[in-house]
N, C-alpha and C positions, 0 to 999 in steps of 0.2 A: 504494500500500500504506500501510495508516495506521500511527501509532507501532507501538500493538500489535502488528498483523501483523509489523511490519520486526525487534521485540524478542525474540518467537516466533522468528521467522526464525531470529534470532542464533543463539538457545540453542540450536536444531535443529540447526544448523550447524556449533557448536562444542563439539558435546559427542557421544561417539560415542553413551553410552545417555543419554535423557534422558526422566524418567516424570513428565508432566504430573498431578498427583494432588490429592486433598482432604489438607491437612495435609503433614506432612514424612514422611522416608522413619521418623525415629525415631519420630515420632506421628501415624499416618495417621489421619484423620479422617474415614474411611468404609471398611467391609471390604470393599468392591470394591479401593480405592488397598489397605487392608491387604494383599489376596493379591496383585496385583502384587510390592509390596516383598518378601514371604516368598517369594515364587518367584526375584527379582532376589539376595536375600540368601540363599539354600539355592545357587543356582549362582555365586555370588560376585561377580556381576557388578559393575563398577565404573559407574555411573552417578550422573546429577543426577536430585533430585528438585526438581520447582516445583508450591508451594502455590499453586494457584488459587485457593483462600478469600479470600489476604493480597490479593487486588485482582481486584473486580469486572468490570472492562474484558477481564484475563485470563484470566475464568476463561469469558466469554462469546467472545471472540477466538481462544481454541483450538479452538470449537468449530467456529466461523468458518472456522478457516486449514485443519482437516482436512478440513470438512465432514463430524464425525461429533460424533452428541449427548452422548455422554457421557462423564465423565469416572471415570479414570483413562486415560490416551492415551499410548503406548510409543513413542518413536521409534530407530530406530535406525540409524548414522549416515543421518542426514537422511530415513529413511525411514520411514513412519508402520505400524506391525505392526499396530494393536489395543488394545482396552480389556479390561476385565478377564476377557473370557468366551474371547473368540481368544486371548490369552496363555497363558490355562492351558489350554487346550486342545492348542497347541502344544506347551508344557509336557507334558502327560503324553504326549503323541505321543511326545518326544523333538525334535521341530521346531526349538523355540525353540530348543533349545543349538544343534542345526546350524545355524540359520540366523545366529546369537550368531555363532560359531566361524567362519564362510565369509564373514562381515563383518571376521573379525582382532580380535572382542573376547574377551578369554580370560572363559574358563569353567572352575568348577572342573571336576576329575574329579571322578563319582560314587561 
């Protein structure tokens, strides 16, 4: 596994929600990462966001370590949900919060 991968690794591991994205969760830097974070921040979610712009290696190595092309990329504890279109789809389902909530991450009430 090279750096990259073993760094990913980390984050995925030690973080229960972690939203691989363009830009930060306060200035996302593409509305795909935007609706992620407004869906994360409307149910209160406690997560990390990592700017793949801030380095090249990462922001190609995520794509790598999921085996999916695009980014915004959701993981939760350690498990890869979706980029921006299964999220919110979950999302208006109602999914996402159960699946949020049956991992042990609180969620707000609606």
């Amino acid at each position: 596994m090279s750096d990259i991968q073993t760094a990913i690794k980390n984050e995925v591991d030690s973080n229960d929600v972690v939203l691989f994205m363009k830009g930060t969760p306060q200035f996302p830097q593409c509305g795909f990462s935007g609706q992620v974070v407004q869906i994360l921040d409307y149910l209160g979610v406690d997560y990390k966001g990592v700017n793949v712009l801030a380095d090249g290696d990462l922001r190609q190595g995520i794509k790598d370590f999921s085996n999916w092309p695009t980014i915004p990329q959701l993981y939760v504890k350690g498990e890869f949900l979706g980029g921006c279109d299964i999220i919110r789809e979950m999302f208006q389902a109602g999914e996402l919060q159960e699946h949020l909530t049956s991992k042990g991450v609180a969620v707000r009430a609606a």
